[in-house]
gemmi code that builds the backbone of each chain (N, CA, C; Angstrom):
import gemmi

chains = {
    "A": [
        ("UNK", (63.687, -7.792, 35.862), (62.944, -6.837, 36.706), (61.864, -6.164, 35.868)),
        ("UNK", (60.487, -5.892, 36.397), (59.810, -5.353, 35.779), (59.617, -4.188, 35.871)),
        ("UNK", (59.238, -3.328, 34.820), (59.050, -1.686, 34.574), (58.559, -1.324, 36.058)),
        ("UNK", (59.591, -0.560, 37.013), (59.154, -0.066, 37.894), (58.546, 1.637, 37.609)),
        ("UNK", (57.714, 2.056, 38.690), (57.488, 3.386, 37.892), (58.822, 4.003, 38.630)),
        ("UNK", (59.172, 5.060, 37.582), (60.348, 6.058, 37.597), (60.679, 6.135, 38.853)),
        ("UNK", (61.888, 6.367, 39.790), (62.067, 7.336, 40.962), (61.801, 8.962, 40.898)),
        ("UNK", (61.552, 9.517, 42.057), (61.424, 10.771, 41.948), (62.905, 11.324, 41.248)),
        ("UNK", (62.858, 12.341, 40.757), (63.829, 12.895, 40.287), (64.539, 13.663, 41.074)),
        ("UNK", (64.466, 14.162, 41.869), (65.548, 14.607, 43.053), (66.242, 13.897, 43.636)),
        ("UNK", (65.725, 12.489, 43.779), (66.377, 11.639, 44.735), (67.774, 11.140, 43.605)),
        ("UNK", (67.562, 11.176, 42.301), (68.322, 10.460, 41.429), (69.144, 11.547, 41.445)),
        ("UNK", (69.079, 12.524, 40.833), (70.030, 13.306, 40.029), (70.832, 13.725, 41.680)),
        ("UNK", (70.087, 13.582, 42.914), (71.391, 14.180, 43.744), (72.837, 13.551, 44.110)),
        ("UNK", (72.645, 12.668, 43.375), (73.963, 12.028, 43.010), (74.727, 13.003, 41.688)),
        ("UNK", (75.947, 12.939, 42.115), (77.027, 13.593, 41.521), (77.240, 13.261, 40.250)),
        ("UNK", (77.493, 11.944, 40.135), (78.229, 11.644, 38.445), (77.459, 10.948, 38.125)),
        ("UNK", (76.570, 9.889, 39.075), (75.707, 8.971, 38.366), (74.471, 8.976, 38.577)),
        ("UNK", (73.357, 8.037, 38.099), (71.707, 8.060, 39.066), (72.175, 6.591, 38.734)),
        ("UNK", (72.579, 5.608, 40.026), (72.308, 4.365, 40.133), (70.574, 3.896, 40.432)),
        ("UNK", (70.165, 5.155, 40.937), (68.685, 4.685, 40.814), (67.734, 4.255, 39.844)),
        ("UNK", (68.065, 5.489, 38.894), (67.192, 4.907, 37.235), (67.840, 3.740, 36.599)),
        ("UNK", (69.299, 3.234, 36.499), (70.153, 2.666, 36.322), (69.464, 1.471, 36.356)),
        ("UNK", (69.053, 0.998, 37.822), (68.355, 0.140, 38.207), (67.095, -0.325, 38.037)),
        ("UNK", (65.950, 0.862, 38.103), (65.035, 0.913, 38.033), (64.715, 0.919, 36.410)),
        ("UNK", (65.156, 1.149, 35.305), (65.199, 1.239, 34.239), (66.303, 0.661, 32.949)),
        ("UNK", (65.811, -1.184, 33.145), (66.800, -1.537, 32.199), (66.993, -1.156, 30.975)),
        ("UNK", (66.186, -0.458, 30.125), (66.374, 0.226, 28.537), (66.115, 0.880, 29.071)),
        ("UNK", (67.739, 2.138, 28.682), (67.784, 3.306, 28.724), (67.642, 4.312, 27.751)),
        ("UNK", (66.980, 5.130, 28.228), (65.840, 5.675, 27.160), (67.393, 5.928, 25.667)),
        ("UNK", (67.007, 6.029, 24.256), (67.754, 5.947, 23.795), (68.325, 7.140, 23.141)),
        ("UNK", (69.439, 7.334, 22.218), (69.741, 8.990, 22.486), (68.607, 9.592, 21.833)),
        ("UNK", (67.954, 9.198, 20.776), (66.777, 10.244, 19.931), (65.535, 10.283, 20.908)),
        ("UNK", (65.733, 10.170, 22.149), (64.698, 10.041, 22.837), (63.051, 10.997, 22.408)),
        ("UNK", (62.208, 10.633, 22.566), (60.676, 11.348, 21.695), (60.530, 12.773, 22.265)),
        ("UNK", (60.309, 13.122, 22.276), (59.722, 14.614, 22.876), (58.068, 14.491, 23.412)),
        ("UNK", (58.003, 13.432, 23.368), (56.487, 13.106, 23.787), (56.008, 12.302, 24.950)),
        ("UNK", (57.531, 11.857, 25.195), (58.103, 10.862, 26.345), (57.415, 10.844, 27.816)),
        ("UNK", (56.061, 10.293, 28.312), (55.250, 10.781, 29.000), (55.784, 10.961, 30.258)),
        ("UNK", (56.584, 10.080, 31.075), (56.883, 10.476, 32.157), (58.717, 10.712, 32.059)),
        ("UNK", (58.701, 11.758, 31.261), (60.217, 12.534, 31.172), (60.139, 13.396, 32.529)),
        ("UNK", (61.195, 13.716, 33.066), (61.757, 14.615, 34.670), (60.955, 15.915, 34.073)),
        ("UNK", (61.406, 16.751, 34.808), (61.240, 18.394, 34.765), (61.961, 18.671, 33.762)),
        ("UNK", (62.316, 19.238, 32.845), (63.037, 19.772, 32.187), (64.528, 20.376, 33.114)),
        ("UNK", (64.353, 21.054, 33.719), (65.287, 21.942, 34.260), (66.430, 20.980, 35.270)),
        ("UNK", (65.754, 19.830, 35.653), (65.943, 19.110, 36.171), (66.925, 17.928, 35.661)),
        ("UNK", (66.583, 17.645, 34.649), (66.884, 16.675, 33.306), (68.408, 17.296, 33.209)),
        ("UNK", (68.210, 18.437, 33.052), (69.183, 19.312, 32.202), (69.999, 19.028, 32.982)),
        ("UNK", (70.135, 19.601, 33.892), (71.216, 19.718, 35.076), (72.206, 18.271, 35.394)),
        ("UNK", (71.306, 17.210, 34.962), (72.054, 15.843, 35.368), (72.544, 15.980, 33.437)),
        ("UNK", (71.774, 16.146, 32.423), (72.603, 15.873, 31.366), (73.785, 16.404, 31.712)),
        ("UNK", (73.777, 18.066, 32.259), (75.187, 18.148, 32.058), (76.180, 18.059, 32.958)),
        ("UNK", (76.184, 17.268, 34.043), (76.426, 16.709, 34.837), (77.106, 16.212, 34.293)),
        ("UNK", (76.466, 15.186, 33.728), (77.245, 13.764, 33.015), (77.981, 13.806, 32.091)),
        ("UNK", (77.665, 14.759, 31.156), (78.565, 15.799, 30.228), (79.838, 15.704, 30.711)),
        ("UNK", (79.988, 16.525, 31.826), (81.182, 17.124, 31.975), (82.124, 16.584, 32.925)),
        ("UNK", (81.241, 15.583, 33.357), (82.237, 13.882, 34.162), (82.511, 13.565, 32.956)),
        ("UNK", (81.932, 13.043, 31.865), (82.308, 12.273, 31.092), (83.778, 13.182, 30.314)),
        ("UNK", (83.777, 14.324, 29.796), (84.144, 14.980, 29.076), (85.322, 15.061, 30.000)),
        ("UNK", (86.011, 15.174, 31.203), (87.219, 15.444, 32.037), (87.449, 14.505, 32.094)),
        ("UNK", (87.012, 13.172, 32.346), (87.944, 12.256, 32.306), (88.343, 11.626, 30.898)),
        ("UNK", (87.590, 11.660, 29.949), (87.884, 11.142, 28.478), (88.842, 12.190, 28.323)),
        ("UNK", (88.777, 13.615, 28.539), (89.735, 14.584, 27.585), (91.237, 14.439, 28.536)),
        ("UNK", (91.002, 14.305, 29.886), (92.588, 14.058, 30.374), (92.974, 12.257, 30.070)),
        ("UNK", (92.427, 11.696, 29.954), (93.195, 10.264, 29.562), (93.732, 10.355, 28.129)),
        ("UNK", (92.528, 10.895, 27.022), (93.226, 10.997, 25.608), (94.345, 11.916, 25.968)),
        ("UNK", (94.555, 12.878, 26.196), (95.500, 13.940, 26.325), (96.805, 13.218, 25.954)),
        ("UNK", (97.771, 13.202, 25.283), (98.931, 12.554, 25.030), (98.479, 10.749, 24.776)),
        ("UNK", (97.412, 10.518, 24.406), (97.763, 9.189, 23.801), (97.808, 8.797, 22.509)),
        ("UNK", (97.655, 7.864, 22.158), (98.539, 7.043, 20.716), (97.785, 8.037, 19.765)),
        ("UNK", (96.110, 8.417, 20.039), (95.268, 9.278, 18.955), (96.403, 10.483, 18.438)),
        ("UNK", (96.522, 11.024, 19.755), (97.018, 12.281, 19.373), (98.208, 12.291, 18.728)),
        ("UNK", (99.027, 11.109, 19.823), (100.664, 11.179, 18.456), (100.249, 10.970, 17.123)),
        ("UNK", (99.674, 9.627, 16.758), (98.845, 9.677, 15.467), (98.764, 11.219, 14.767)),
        ("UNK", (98.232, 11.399, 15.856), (97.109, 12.975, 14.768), (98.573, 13.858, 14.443)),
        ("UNK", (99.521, 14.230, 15.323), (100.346, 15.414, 15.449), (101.629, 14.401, 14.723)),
        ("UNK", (101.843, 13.407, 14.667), (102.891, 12.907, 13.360), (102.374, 12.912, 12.216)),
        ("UNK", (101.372, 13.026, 11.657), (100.193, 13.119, 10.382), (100.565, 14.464, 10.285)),
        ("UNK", (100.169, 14.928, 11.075), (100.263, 16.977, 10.857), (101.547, 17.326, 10.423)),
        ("UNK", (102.486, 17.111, 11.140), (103.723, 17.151, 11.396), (103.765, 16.755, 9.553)),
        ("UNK", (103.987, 15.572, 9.260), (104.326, 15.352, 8.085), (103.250, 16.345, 7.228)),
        ("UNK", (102.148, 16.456, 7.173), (101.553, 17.154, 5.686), (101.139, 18.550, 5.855)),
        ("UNK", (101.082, 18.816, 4.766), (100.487, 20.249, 4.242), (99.038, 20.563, 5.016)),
        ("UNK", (98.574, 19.790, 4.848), (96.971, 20.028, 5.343), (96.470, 19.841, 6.647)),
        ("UNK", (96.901, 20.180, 7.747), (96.674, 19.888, 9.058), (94.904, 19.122, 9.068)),
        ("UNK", (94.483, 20.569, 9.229), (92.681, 20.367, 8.902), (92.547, 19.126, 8.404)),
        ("UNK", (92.540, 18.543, 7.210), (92.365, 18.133, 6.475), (92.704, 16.387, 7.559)),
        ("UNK", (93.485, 16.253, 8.215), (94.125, 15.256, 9.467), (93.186, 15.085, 10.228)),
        ("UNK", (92.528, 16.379, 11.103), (91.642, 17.101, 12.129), (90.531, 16.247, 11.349)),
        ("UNK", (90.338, 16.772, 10.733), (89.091, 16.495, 9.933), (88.602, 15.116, 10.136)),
        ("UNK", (89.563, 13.801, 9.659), (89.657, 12.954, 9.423), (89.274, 12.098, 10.644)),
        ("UNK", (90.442, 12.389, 11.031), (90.868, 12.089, 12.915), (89.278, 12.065, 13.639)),
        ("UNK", (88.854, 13.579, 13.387), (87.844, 13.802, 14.300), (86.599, 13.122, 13.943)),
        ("UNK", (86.410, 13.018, 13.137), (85.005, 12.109, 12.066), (85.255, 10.739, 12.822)),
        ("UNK", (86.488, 9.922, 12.673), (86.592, 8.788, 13.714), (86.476, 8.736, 15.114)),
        ("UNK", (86.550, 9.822, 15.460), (86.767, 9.848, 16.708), (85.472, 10.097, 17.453)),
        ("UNK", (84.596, 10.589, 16.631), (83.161, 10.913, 16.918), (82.450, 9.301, 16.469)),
        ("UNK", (83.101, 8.728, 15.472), (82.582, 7.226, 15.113), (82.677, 6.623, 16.317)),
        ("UNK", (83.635, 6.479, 16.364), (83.888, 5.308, 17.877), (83.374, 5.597, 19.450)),
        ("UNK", (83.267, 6.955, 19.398), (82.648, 6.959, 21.042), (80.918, 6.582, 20.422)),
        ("UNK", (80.501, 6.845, 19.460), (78.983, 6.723, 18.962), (79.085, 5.368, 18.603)),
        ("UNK", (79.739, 4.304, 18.685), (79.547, 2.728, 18.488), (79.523, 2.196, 19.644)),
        ("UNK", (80.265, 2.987, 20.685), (80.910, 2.723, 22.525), (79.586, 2.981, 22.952)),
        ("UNK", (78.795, 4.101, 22.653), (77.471, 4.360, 23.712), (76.520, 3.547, 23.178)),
        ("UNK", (76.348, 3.229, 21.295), (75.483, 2.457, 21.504), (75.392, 1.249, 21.984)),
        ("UNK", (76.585, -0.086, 21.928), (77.344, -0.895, 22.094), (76.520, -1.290, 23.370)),
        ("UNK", (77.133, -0.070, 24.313), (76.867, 0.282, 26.233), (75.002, -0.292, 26.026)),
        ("UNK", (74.442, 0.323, 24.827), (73.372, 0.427, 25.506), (72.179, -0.543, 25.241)),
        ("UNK", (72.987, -1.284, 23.782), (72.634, -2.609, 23.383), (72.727, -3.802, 24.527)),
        ("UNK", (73.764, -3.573, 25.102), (74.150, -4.246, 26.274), (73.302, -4.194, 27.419)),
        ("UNK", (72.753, -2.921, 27.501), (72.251, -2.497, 28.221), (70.755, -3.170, 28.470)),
        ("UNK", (70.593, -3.536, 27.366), (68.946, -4.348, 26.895), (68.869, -5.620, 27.223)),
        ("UNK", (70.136, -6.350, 27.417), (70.160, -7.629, 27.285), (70.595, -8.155, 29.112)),
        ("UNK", (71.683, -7.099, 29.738), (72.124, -7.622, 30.741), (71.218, -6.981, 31.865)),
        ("UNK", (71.167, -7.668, 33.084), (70.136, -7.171, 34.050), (70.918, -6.189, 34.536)),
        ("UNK", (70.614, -5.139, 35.441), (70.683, -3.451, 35.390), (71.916, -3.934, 36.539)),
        ("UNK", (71.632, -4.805, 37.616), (72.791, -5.004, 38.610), (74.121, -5.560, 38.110)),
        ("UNK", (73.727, -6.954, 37.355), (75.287, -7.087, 36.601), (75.628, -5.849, 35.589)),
        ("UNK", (74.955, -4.942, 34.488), (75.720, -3.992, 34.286), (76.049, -3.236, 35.083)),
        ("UNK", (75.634, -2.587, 36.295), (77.022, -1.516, 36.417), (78.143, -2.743, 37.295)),
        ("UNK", (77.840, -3.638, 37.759), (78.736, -4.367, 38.136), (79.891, -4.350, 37.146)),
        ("UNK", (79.448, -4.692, 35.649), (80.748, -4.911, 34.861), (81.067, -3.588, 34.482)),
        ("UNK", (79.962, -2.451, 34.461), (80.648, -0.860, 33.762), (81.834, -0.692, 34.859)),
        ("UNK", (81.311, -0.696, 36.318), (82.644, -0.125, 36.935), (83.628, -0.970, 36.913)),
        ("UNK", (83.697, -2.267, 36.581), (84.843, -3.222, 36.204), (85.718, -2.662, 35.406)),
        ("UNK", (84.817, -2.141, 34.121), (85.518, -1.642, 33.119), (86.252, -0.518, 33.671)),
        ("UNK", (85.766, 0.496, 34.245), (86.148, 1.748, 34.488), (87.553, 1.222, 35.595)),
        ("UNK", (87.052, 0.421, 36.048), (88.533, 0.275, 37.443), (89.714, -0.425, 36.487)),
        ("UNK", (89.203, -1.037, 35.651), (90.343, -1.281, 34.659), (90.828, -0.521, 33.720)),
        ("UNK", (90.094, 0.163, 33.648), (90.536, 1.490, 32.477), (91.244, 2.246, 33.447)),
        ("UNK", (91.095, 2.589, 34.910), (92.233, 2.785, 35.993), (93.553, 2.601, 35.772)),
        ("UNK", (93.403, 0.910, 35.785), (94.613, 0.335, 35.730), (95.587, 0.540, 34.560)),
        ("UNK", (94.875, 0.268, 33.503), (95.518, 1.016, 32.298), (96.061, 2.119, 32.176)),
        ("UNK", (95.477, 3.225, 32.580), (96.262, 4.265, 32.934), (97.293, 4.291, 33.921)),
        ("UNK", (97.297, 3.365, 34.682), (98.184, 3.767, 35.802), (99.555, 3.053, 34.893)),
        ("UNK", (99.181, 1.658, 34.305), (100.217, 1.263, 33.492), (100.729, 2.077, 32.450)),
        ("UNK", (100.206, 3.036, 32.348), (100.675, 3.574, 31.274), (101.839, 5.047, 31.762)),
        ("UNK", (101.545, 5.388, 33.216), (102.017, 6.389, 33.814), (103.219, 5.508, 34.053)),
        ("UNK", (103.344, 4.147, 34.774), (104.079, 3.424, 34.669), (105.135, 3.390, 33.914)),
        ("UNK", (104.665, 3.453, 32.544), (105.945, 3.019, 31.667), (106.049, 4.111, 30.674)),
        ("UNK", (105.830, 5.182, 30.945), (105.999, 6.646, 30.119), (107.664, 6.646, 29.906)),
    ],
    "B": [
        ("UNK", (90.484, 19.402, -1.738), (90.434, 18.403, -0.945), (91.219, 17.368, -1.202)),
        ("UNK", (91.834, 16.703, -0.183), (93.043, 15.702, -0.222), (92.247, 14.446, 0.477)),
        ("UNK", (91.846, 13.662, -0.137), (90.830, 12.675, 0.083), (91.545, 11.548, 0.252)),
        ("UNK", (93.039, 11.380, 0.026), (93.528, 10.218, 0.704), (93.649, 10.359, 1.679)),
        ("UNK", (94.517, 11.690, 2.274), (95.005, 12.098, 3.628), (93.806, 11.888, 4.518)),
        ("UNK", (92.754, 12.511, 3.945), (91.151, 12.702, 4.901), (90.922, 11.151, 5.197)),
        ("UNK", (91.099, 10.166, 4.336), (90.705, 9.041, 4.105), (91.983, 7.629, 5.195)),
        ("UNK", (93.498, 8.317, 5.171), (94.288, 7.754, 5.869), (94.090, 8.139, 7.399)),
        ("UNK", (93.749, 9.608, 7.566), (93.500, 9.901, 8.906), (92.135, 9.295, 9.913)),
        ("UNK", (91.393, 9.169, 9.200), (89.902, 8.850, 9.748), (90.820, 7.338, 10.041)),
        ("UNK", (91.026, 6.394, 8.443), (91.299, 4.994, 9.096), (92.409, 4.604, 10.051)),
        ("UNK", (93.808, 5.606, 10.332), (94.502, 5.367, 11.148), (94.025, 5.451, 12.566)),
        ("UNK", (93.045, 6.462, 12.831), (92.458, 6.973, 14.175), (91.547, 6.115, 14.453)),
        ("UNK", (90.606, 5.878, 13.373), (89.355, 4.897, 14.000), (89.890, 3.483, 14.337)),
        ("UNK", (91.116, 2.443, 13.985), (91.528, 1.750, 13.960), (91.972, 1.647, 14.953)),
        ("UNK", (93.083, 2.347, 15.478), (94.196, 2.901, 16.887), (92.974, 3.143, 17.821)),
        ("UNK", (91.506, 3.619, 17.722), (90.721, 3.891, 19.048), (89.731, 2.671, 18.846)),
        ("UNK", (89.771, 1.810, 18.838), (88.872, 0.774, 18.320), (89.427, -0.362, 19.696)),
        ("UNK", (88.190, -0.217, 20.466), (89.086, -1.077, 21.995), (89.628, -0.108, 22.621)),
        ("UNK", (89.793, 0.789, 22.470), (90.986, 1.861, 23.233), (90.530, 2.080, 24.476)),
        ("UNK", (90.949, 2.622, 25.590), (90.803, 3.587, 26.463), (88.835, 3.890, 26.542)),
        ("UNK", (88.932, 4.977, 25.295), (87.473, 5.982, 25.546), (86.489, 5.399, 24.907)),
        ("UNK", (86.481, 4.720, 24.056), (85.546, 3.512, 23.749), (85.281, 2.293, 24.953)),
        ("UNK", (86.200, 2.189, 25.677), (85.931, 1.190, 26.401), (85.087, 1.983, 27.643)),
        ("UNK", (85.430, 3.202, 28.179), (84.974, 4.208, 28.709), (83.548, 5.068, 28.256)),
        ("UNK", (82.986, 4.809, 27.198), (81.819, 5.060, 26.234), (80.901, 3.868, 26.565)),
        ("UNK", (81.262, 2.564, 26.693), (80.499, 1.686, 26.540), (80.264, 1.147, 27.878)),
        ("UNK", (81.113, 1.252, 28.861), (80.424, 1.170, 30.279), (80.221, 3.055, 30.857)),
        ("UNK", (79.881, 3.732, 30.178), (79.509, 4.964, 30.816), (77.963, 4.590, 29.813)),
        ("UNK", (77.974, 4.820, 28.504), (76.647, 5.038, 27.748), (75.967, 3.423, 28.325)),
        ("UNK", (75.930, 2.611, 28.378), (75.592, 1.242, 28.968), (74.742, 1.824, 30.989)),
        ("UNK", (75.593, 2.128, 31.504), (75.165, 2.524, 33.055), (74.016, 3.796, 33.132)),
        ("UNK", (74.669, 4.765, 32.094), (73.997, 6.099, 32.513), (72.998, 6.286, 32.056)),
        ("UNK", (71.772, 7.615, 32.618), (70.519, 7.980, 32.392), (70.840, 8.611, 31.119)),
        ("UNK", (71.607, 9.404, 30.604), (71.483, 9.997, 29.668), (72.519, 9.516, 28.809)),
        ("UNK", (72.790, 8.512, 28.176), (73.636, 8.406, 26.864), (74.400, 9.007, 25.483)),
        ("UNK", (73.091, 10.089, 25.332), (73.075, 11.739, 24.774), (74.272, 12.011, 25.636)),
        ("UNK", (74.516, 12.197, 27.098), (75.441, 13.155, 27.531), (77.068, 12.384, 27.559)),
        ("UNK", (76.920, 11.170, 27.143), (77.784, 10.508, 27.524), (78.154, 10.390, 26.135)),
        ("UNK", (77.799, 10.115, 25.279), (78.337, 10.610, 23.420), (78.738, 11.725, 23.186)),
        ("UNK", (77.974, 12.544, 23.632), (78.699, 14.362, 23.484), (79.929, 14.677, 24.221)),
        ("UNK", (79.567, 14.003, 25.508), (81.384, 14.828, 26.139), (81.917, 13.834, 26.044)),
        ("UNK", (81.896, 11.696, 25.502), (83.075, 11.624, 24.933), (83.899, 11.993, 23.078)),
        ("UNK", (82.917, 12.290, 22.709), (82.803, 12.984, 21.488), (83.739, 14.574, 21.473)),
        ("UNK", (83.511, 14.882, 22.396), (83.559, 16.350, 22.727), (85.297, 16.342, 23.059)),
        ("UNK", (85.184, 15.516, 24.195), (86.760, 15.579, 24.790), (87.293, 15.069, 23.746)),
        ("UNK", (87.669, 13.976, 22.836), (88.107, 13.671, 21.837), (88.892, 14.649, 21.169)),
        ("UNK", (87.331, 15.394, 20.034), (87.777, 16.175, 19.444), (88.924, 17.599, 20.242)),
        ("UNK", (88.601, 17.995, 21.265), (89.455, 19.326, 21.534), (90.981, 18.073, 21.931)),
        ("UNK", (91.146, 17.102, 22.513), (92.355, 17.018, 22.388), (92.794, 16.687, 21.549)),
        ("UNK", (92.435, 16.077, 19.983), (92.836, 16.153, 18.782), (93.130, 17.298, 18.210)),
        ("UNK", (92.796, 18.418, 18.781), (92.589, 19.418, 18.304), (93.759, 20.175, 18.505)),
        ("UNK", (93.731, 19.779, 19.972), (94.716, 20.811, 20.521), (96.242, 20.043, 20.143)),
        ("UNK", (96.304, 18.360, 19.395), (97.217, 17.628, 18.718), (97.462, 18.517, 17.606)),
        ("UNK", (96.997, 18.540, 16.875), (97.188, 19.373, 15.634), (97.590, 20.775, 15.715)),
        ("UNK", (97.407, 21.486, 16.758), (97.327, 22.550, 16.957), (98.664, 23.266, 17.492)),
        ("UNK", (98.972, 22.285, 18.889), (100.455, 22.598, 19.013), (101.560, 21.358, 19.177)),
        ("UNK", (100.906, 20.339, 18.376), (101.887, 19.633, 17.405), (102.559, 18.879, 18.621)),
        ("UNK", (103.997, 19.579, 18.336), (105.237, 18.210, 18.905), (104.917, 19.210, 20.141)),
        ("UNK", (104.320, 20.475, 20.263), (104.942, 21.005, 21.534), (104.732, 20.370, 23.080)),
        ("UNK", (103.148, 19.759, 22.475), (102.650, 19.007, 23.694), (102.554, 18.590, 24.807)),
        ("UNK", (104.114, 17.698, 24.434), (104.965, 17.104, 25.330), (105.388, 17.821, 26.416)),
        ("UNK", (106.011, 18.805, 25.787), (106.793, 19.965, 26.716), (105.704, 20.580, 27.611)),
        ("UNK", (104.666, 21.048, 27.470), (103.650, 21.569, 27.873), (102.619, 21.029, 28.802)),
        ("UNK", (102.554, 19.937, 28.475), (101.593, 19.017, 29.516), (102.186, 17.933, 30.453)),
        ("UNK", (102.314, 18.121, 31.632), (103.059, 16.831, 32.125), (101.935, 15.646, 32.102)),
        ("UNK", (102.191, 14.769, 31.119), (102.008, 13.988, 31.043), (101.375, 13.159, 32.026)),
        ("UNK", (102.204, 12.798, 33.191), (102.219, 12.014, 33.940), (101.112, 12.301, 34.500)),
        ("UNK", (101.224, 13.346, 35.189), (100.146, 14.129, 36.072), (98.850, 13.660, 35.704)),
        ("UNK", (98.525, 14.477, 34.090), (97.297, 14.372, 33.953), (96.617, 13.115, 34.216)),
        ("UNK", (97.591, 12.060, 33.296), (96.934, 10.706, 33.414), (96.767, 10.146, 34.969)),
        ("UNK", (97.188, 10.565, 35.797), (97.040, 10.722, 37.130), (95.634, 10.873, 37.218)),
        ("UNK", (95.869, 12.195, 36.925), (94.615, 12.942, 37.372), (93.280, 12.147, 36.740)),
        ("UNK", (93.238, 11.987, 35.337), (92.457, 10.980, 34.541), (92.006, 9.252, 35.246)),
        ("UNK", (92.998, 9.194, 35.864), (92.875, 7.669, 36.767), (92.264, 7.843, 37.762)),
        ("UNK", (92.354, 8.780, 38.352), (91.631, 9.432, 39.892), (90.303, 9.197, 39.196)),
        ("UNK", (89.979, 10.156, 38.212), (88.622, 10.472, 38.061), (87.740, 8.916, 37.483)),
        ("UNK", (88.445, 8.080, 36.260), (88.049, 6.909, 36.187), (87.913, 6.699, 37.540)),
        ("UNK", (88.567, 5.600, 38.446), (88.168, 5.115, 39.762), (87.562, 5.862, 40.284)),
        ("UNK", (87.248, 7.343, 40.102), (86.122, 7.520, 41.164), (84.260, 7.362, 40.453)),
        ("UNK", (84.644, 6.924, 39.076), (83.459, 6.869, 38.346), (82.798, 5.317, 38.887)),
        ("UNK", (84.345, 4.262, 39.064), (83.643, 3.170, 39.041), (83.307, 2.719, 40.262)),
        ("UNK", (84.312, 3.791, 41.346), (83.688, 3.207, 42.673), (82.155, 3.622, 42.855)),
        ("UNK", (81.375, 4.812, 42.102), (80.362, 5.117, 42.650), (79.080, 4.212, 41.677)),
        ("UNK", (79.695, 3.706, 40.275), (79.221, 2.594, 40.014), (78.777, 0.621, 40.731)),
        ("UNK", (80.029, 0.616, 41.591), (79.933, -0.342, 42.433), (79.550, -0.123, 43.236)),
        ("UNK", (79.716, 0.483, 44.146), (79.146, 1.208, 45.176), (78.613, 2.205, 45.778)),
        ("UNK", (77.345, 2.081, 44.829), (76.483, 3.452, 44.927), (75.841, 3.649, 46.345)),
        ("UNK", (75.975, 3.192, 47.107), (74.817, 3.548, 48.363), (76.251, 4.636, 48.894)),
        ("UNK", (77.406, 4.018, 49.435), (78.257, 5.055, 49.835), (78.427, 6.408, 49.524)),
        ("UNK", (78.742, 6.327, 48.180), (78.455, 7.986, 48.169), (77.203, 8.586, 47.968)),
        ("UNK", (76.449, 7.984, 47.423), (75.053, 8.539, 46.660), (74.491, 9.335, 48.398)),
        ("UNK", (74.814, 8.908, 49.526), (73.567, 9.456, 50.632), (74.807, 10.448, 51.051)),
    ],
}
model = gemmi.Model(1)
for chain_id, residues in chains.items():
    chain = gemmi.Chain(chain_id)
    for i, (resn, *xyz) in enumerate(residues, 1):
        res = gemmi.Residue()
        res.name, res.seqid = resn, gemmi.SeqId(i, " ")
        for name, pos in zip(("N", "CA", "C"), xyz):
            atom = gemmi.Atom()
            atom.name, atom.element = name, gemmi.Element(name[0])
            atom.pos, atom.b_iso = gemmi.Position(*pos), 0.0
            res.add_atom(atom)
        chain.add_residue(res)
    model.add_chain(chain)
structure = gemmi.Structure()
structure.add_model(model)
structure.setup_entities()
C-alpha cells in the first residue's frame, strides 16, 4: 500500500484502545525516538490523549497477567532467599524493561515487512492466544 | 554491590520472560499500535510495579491476590484487545 496521507485525527483516536485506521493507513510506524520535526504529527493534545490511552490498556492488562506469574515467583524466591532484595528488583527489573523493549521493537520490525492487514490479523491472533494461555493457566492453578 | 545476585537476577528473569506472556503481548501490541512509545512504557511499567510489589510483599501475595480472578480479569482484557484488532469496524463506530 502506498503512503496514504494521514487520517484525520479524531476519527482515529475515537477508538478506545486502538487506531486501526493509522494501523492501516501507515505501514512504518513512526518509531519510538520519533523527530520533533515530524511534519504532519496530530495536535499535540490530541496525540497525548491516545498515547495515554494506550498506556494504560497496555499497562492493565500486562500488570494483571504478570501479577502472580513465573517472573514474580522468580523475583519473591530470590528475595526470599537473599539479603539484598533491591539488589533482585534491580536485576529483575533491568530485564524486564529489556524484553518488553525487544517485544516493541521486534512488533515493529515486523511491522515494516508485513502488510498492515495481515499484521493486525496476526497481532490479534497473538493476543486471542495469549487469552488462551491465560485461561490455561487459570485452568491449572 | 552484589554483582552476582544483580547479575543472576537480570539472567533468571530475562530468560523466564523471553517468549513469555508480555513479550508476546509487546510485540503484537508495539507491531499494531500508533504509538509504540506507549506500548514500551506501560509494558515496561506494569512489569516493573508487579515485580515490585513481588519483592515487596514476598510470599504474601498469594494470600492477597486471588489469583484466579485477576488472570480472569487479564484474559477479558487481552480478548478484548484482539477482538478490536480483528475486528475493528464493530467497535470502532
Amino acid at each position: 500500500m502506498q503512503a496514504l496521507p494521514k487520517p484525520g485525527p479524531i476519527d482515529c483516536f475515537s477508538d478506545l484502545l486502538f487506531i486501526p485506521l493509522v494501523s492501516i493507513s501507515s505501514p512504518a510506524p513512526r518509531p519510538a525516538t520519533s523527530q520533533p520535526t515530524d511534519g504532519d504529527k496530530p495536535a499535540e493534545s490530541v496525540s497525548r490523549s491516545a498515547f495515554w490511552r494506550i498506556f494504560t490498556s497496555t499497562f492493565i492488562t500486562i500488570f494483571l497477567a504478570e501479577l502472580g506469574d513465573k517472573t514474580q515467583v522468580t523475583t519473591l524466591l530470590m528475595s526470599a532467599q537473599s539479603q539484598a532484595p533491591m539488589m533482585v528488583f534491580i536485576g529483575a527489573g533491568t530485564a524486564l524493561v529489556t524484553t518488553s523493549l525487544i517485544g516493541v521493537l521486534l512488533g515493529q520490525w515486523l511491522a515494516r515487512r508485513v502488510s498492515p492487514a495481515a499484521l493486525d490479523t496476526a497481532a490479534g491472533a497473538m493476543l486471542l492466544g495469549i487469552t488462551v494461555w491465560l485461561l490455561w493457566d487459570i485452568a491449572h492453578l | 554491590m552484589d554483582w552476582n545476585l544483580l547479575a543472576l537476577s537480570f539472567t533468571a528473569v530475562f530468560v523466564s520472560e523471553l517468549g513469555d506472556k508480555s513479550q508476546l503481548a509487546a510485540i503484537a501490541l508495539g507491531g499494531s499500535s500508533s504509538s509504540p512509545r506507549a506500548v514500551f512504557l506501560g509494558t515496561a511499567a506494569a512489569l516493573l510495579l508487579a515485580s515490585l510489589l513481588g519483592v515487596l510483599i514476598g510470599e504474601g501475595t498469594a494470600q492477597v491476590l486471588p489469583e484466579r480472578l485477576v488472570k480472569a480479569v487479564a484474559a477479558v482484557g487481552f480478548a478484548i484487545l484482539a477482538v478490536r484488532l480483528l475486528w475493528p469496524g464493530k467497535s470502532a463506530d
